[in-house]
N, C-alpha and C positions, 0 to 999 in steps of 0.2 A: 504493500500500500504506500509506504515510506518513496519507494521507486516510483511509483507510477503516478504521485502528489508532484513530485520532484520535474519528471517527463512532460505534466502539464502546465507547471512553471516554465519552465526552459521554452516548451514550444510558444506560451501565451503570458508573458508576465502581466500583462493588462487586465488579463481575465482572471489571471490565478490572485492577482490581488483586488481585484471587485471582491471573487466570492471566500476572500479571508478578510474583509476589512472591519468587520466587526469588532473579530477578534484581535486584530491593531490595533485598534481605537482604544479599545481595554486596556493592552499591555501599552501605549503610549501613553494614557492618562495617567496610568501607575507610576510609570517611570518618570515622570513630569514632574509628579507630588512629592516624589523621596528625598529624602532629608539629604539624600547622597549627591553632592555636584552631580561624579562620573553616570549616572543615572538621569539627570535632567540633561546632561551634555549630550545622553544618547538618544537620547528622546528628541532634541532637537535635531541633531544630525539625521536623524533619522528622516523625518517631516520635510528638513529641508531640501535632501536629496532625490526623495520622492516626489515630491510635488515639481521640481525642476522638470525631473523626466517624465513625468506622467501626470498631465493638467488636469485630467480627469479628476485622480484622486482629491484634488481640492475642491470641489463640490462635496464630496464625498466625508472629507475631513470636516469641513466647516460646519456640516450639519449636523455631525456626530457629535462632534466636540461641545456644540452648544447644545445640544442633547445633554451630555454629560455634568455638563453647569449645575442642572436640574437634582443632580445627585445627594443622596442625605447628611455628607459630611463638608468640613471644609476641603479635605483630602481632593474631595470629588472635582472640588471648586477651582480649588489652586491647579491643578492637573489639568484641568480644561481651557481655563484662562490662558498657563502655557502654553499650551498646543496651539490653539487660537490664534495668539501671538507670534508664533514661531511662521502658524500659516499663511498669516494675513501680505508680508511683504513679496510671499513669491507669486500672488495674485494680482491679475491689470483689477484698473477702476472698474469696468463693468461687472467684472466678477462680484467685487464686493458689494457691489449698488445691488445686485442684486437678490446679496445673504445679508443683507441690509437688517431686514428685523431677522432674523436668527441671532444677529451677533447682536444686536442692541437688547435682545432678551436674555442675554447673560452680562453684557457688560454692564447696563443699567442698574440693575438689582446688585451686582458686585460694586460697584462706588458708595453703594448705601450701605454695606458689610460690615460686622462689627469686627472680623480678623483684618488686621491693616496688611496682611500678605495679598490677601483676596485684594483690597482696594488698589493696591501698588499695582497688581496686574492688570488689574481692570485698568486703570489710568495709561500704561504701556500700550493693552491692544486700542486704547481710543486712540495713542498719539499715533500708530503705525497705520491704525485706518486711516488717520488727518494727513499723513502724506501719501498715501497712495491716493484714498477718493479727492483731497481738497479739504479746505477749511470750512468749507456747509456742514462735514460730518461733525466737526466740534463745534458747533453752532450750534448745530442741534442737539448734541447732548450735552453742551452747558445749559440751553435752555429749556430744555426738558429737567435738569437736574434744579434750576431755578423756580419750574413751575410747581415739583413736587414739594419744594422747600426742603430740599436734603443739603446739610450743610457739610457733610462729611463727601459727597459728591461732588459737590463744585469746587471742594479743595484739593481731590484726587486729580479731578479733569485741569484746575489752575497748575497744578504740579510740575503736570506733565506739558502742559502747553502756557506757560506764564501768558505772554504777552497778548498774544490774541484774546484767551480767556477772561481775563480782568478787563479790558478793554468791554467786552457782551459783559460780564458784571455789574458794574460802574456805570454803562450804559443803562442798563434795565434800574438800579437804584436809583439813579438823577431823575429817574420819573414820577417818584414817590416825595410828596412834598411831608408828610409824617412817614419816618423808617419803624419797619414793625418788627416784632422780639426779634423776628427771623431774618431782618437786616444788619441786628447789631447781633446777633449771636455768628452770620457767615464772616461780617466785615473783624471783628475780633479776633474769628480761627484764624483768618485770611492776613492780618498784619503780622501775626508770630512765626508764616513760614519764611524761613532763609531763602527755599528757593527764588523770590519774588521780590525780595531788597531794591532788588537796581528797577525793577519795575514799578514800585510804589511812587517815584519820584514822577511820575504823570500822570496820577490819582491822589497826591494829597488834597487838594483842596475838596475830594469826594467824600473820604475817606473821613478828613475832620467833617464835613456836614453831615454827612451820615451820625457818627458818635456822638457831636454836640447836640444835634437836634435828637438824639436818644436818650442823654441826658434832661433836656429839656421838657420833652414827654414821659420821664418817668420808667426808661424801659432798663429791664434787670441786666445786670454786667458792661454797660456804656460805658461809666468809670473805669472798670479793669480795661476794656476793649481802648479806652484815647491813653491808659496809662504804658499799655502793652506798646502804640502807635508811635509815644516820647521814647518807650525805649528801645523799640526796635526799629525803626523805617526811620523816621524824622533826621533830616540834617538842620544845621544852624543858619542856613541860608532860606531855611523856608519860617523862622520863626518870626516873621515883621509880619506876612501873611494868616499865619496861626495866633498870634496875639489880635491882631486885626478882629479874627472872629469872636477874641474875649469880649473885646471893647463892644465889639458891635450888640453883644447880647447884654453887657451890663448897662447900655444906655435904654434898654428896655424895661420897665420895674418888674414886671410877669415875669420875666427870664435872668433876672439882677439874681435869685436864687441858686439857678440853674447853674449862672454861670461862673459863678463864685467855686461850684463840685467840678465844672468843666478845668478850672485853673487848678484848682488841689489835685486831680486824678492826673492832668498832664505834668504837674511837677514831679508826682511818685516816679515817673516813668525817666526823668531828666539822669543825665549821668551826672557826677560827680565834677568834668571837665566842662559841662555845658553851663559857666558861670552866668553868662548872659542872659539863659531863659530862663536863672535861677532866680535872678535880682529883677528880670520883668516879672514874672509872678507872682513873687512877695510882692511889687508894688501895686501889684492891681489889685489884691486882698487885702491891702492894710489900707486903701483907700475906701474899701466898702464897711471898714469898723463905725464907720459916723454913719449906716443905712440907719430910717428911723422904722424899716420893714422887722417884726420880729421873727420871719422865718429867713430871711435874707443877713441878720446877725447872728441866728443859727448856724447857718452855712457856715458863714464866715470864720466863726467861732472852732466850727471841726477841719476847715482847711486849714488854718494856722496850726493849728496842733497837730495836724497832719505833716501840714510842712518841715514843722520844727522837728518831729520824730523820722521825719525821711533825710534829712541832713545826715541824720547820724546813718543810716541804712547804706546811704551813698557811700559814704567813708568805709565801711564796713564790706562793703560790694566793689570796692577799688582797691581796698588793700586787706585780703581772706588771712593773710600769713600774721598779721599782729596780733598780740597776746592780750588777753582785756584792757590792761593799764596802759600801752601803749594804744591801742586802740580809742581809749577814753582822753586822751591827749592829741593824738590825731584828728579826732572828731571835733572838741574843742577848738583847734586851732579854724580847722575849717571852716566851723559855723563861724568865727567870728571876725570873715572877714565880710560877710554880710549887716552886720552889726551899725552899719553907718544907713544903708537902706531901710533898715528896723525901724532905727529911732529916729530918721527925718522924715518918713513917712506916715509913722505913726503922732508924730509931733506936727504936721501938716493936718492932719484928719481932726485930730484933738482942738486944736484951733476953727479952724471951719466947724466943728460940729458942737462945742461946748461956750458957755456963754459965761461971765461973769457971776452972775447972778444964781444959774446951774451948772457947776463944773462938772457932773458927776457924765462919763462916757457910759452909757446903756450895756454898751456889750462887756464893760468890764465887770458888769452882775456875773457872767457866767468864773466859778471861781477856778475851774479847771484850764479856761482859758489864760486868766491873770497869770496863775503857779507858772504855764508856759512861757508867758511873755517874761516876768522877772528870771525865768530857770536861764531864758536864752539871756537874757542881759549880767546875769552873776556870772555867768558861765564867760565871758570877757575880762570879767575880773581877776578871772584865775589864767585865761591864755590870751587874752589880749596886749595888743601895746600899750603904750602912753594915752595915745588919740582914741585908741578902741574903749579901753577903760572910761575916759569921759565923757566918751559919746553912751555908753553901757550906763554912768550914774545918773547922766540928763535923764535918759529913758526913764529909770528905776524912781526918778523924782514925778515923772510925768504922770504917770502909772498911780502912784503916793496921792498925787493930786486930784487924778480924776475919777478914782475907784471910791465905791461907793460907804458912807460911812460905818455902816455896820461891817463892810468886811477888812476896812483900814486896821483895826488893832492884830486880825492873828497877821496881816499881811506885814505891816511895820518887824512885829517881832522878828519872821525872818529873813528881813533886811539888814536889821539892826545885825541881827546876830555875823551876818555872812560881810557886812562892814567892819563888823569890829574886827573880824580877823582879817580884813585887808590892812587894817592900822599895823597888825604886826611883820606885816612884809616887805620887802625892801620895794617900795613905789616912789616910781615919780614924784618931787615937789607938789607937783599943779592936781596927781592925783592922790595926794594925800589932801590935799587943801579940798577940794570937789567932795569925798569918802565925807569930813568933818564937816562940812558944807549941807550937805543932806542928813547928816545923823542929827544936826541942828535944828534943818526945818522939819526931822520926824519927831523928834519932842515935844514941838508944838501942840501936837495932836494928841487926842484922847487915847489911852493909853491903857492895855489893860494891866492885871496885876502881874502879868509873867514879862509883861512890859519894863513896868515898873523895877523888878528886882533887875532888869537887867541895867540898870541906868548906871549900878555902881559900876558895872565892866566899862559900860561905855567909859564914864568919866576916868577909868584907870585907860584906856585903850587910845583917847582923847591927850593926854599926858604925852604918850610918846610923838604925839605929832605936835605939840610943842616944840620939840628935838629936832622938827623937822629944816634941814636948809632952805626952806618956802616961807618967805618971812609973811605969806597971806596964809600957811599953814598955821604958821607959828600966833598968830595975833585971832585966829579962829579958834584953836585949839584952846587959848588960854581964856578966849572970852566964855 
């Protein structure tokens, strides 16, 4: 039988592999799936060989193959996809226009696959279809993968076809004047792939409207999605543009909330070297401290604190290898060289929003906010310069001034306290005079009783700045 199988190969290889193809189809799809390169290498060699010499069997192939798709494992799936793939380039365009839905009924449901083997392949046989038939084919199954709202599909099909892809994305969202969950949940996958960096830079300005106006409407993950966009896509050359869209929203009152979370979520994402978008950010939040809106000094109130805590995160994200205490010295120096933008913006707002008659700042109710604002101004006194330091005690007096009176005495106390041990360190003249300057105007003030005991440290603490070579220290100290 073995002889006479053999005899009608030899006289017919066309025929003898018609009526064995099933049973190829089997043993290629196995061989496809195995974990074994040498196994998938024969699987393809095999396909490719075949189908060269015999055009035939590619009908024959393609319909099987996506038969097999259908199979109950991934096994099944991955093995098929291979094949597929390996088929599709020794095929003209006709061919495939016309297994056209055969293959679109396995590659389609594969881009929406929870195994990312299965989606990788599927996204390979869409890109070898897109250059044998044309770019109509990825056309079509971007925007069949946009109609279904699969977000894990349009990221396979962008993968494999950056350029064109996003290009039909980007298009199809500029059409939507409100983006819905299912815009900001694709545009968010879509900013975190590397493969599409150099393409993002012809869709920023989509890209931020999509996210801010997500923000704006309320919808889940915006935030993460423009914070992911600062830190992976964004150059410095597009932030005049992207601050642009702050502005444009904060002169809005409806959207002054929105756009306060749009500036905290793009700072989280800033790098550590991006000092520019650092110092426009802060200023666009510390001018919204005087809003008389209370959910718009909410905002404000979690951006600041957010910001102050991402400072540290940057430092800590730029340099992994420092040990905590260097680390905490590191981050110090950092934050403080923003310290001049803090307190002249925050002393600009203060003025414009506080009046003689009521100096109290509304948002300095919030007292978690305050602890931040004084944490970042002490925290100069300890890695600051000369000039940082005094621009750190103006703030700390500002603060003193415009916080509200019930929450002045626990706040004095840990002023006082973290002043009096600047008196024992070797400081500048001018800010030793400045330290005793404010420890003076905080006496004034009502005082509690843990206030109180500490008066004698001050006045021991006050003494060495006597000593001091600042003859305005010296005539301050002793007054």
């Amino acid at each position: 039988e073995v002889v006479t199988a053999w005899q009608v190969c030899v006289a017919s290889p066309r025929t003898a592999l018609k009526k064995i193809a099933h049973g190829i189809v089997d043993i290629l799809v196995k061989f496809a799936s195995s974990e074994r390169p040498e196994c998938v290498d024969l699987a393809e060699k095999c396909i490719g060989y075949t189908c060269q010499r015999i055009h035939e069997m590619i009908d024959i192939f393609l319909v099987a193959f996506t038969k097999h798709y259908a199979g109950p494992t991934d096994r099944h799936k991955i093995g098929a996809l291979t094949c597929i793939a390996e088929t599709v380039p020794c095929s003209e365009k006709e061919r495939i226009l016309q297994y056209t839905p055969q293959i679109c009924s396995a590659v389609l449901p594969a881009l929406r696959a929870e195994n990312e083997i299965v989606r990788t392949l599927a996204a390979t046989v869409s890109e070898r279809v897109t250059k044998v038939v044309g770019k109509s084919w990825n056309d079509d199954i971007v925007q069949r993968q946009l109609n279904s709202e699969s977000v894990v599909g349009v990221v396979e099909v962008v993968r494999a076809n950056t350029k064109h892809s996003l290009n039909i994305v980007f298009k199809q969202l500029a059409q939507r004047d409100v983006p819905t969950q299912y815009d900001i949940d694709l545009v968010s996958e879509l900013v975190r792939l590397d493969e599409c960096a150099t393409e993002f830079v012809f869709h920023y300005d989509a890209i931020c409207n999509v996210l801010c106006n997500g923000i704006v409407h309320g919808r889940d993950g915006a935030d993460d999605g423009l914070t992911a966009f600062a830190e992976f896509v964004i150059s410095e050359d597009y932030f005049p543009n992207q601050f642009a869209v702050f502005q444009r929203l904060l002169k809005t009152p409806h959207t002054r909330a929105a756009a306060v979370r749009c500036i905290g979520a793009f700072f989280r994402g800033l790098s550590a070297d991006h000092s520019e978008g650092v110092i426009q950010a802060m200023r666009l939040v510390l001018q919204t401290f005087g809003d008389t809106d209370g959910t718009t000094r909410d905002a404000t109130a979690r951006a600041f604190i957010t910001m102050t805590q991402s400072l540290d995160e940057k430092v800590a994200e730029a340099k992994p290898e420092l040990d905590p205490t260097a680390l905490r010295r590191a981050a110090g120096k950092y934050a403080v060289q923003y310290v001049e933008t803090v307190q002249s913006n925050l002393l600009a707002t203060i003025h414009a929003a506080c009046g003689e008659d009521d100096p109290e700042l509304p948002i300095l109710r919030f007292p978690k906010l305050v602890d931040h604002v004084l944490s970042y101004y002490l925290r100069a006194l300890d890695y600051g310069g000369p000039a940082n330091k005094l621009q750190a005690i103006d703030g700390i007096e500002q603060v003193i001034r415009h916080v509200s009176a019930t929450a002045r005495p626990l706040l004095l106390n840990t002023v006082m306290a973290k002043c009096i041990k600047s008196l024992y360190e070797k400081n500048d003249g001018s800010v030793v005079s400045a330290v005793v300057s404010l420890l003076l105007h905080a006496m004034t003030y009502d005082k509690s009783g843990k206030n109180k005991i500490l008066e004698r440290t001050i006045a021991s603490a006050v003494f060495g700045a006597t000593l001091s070579e600042a003859p305005e220290a010296r005539t301050l100290g002793l007054r």
